[in-house]
Every structure is written in C-alpha cells, then in structure tokens.
C-alpha positions in Angstrom: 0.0 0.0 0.0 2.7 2.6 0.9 4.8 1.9 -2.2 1.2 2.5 -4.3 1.1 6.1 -2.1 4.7 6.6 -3.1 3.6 6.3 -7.1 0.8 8.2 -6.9 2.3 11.4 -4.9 4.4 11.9 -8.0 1.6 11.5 -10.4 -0.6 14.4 -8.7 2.1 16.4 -8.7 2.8 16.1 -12.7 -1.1 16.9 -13.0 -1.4 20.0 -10.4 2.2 21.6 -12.0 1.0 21.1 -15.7 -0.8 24.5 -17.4 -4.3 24.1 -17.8 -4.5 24.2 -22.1 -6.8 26.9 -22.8 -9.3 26.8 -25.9 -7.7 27.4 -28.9 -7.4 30.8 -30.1 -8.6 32.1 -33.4 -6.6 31.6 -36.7 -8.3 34.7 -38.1 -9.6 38.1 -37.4 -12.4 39.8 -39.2 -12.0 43.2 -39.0 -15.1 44.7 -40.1 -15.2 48.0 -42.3 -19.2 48.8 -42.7 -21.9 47.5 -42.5 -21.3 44.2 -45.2 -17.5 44.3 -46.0 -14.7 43.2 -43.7 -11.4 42.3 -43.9 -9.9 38.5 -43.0 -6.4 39.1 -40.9 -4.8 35.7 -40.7 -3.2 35.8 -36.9 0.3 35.3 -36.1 1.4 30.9 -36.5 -0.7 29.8 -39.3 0.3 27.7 -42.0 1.1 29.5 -45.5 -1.6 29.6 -47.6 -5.0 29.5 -47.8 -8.2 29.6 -49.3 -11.6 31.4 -48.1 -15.7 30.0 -49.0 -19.0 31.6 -48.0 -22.3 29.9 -47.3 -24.7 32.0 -46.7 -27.9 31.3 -44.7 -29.7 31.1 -48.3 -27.5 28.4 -49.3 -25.2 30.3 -51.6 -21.8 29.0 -52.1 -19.0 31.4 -53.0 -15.0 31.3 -53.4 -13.7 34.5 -52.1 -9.6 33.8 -53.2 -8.9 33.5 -56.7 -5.7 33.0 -58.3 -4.7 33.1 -62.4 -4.2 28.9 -61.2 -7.0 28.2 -59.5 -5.3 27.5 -56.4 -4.3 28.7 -52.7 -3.0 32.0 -52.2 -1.0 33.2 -49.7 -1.6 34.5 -46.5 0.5 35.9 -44.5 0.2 36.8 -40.9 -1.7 40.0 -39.8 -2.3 40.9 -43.7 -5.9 41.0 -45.3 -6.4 37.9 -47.1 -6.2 38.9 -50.7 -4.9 42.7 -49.8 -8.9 43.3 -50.4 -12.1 43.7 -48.2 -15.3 41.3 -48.8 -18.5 42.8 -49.4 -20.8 39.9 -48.3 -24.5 40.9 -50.1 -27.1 41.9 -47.3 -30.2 40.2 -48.9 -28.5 35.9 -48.5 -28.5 36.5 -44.2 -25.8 35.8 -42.4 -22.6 33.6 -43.6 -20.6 30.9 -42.5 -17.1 32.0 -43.4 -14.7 28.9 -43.9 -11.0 29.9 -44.2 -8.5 26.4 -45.0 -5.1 27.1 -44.0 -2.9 24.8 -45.6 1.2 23.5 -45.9 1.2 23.4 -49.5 -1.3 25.2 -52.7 -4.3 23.3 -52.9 -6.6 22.8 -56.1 -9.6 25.4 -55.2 -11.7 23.8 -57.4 -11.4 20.3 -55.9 -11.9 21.9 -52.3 -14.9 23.8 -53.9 -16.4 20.6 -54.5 -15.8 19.1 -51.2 -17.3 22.4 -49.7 -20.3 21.9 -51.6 -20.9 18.2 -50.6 -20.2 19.6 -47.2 -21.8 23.0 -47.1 -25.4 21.7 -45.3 -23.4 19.7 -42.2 -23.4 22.4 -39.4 -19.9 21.8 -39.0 -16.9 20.7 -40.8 -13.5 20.0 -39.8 -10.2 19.6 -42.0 -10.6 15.6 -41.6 -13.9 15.9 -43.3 -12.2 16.9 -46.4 -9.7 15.2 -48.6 -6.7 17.0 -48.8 -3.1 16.4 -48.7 -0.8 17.8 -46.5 -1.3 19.7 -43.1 -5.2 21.8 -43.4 -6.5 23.6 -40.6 -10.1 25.1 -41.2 -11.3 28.4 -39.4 -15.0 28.8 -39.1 -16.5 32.5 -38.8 -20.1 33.7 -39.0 -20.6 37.2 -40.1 -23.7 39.2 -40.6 -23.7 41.8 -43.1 -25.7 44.7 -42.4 -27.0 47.8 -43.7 -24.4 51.0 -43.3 -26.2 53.9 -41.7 -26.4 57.2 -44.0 -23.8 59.8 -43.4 -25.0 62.4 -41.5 -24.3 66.4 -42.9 -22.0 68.2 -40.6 -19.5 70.7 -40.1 -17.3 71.8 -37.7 -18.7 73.1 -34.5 -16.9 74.9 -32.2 -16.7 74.5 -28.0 -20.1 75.8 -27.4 -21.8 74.1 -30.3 -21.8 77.2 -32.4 -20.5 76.8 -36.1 -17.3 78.4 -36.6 -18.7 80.6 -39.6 -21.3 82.0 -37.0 -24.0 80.1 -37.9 -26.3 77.7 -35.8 -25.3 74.0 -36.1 -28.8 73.3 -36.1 -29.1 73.2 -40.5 -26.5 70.5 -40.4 -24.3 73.0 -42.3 -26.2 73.1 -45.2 -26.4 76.8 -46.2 -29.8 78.3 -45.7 -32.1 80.1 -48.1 -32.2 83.3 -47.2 -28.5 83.7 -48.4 
C-alpha cells in the first residue's frame, strides 16, 4: 500500500504543476469596415496559404480567393487575405465563413467541391475533407448589415456654435435666405 502512495504522490504532482490548455485561439480576425464588408487578418502561426468559401444562410456558395491557377494564395500573418475587403451581399443573411489554412497550394476547385458536398453539415472539420498535406479550417459567421447614411455636418466649435457664426442646427447646409 505505501509503495502504491509513493507512485501516486508523484503522479498528482505532474497533473497540479501542468498548465491548464486553454481553448484554442482564433486563426483569423475579421475586422469589419461597414456595415457588409470586412477584412480576414490571418493571426500570427498559421500555415502558409489559404483559401476562403461563403455559405450563406440562403445556401449560396461562394469562393472569395482566386488566383490566375485556380489555387491557394498566400496569406500571411496580420495581412488582409487577398490585400482586399469582402463585401458579403445583405439580402443571403448571415454567412458561414470557412477559411482552410494549408502547408502546400491546394486545387480550389477540388476543395470547392468538397465544400459543396459539405456545405449543409453544421460543421466541418479539416478531416472531413480530402486534402493532402497539413489543413487547418477556421469557421466565422458574419452578418452583413445595412451602413447607416452619413449624417451632414460641419465643424462646430466649443459651445456648439459653427465656426462661420452660424447655428449647427441646419446640419451646415447653407440656408435660403442667403
């Protein structure tokens, strides 16, 4: 019994002085830049290249990264994906953005095909697909939105007077009297 005590104090120990693994963090930011367009900013440690679909909540399937070769582009860390922002249309609801990180260029067409088969599971993993090499997949859900319309303004000085002497009130437009 006491040499069973002796193996186990040892054991505990390994388990209390281990750090607790956290969840993982995210392989990509979205950065949004209105109301429907954003930005996909891979984060620092992801594999080289990549390639981005859309499914929206009306079942459209899109490719966002195209290359002359139909394949993977690269993406490197804390760059947009693409050196563009997404416009992601309003009227198809919210999307399900898939981002595959990968070791090697990957055939987007093949991948498109997988993602297609795949698109209706409510989740999908980089074992689900056939690909060679090293893939990890990055799931995001956006919702595009409407922008708001720019307000009129002007400057306005300390006590909310404009700084030609007029009211702010008119937004700045000029009014009709002049």
């Amino acid at each position: 019994m006491r040499k069973l005590g002796l193996g186990i104090l040892p054991l505990t120990f390994l388990l209390v002085s281990c750090p607790q693994t956290s969840a993982p963090s995210h392989r990509v930011e979205i950065r949004t830049l209105g109301g429907n367009s954003a930005q996909l900013i891979p984060t620092e440690g992801q594999l080289p290249y990549c390639l981005v679909f859309t499914i929206a909540a009306n079942g459209i399937i899109r490719q966002l990264t195209m290359s002359h070769d139909d394949r993977s582009i690269s993406c490197p860390a804390d760059k947009p994906i693409g050196g563009v922002r997404y416009r992601f249309p309003i009227s198809e609801g919210k999307v399900r953005i898939f981002v595959l990180f990968s070791d090697r260029k990957l055939d987007a067409g093949s991948v498109a095909e997988q993602v297609m088969e795949k698109g209706s599971l409510p989740k999908i993993n980089a074992t689900d697909l056939r690909l060679p090499g090293r893939v990890t997949i990055e799931v995001i859900e956006f919702l595009p939105m409407v922008e708001p319309e720019p307000s009129v303004g002007q400057v306005v000085g300390r006590r909310g007077e404009s700084r030609d002497g007029g009211s702010a009130v008119d937004g700045g437009r000029p009014s009709a009297r002049q």
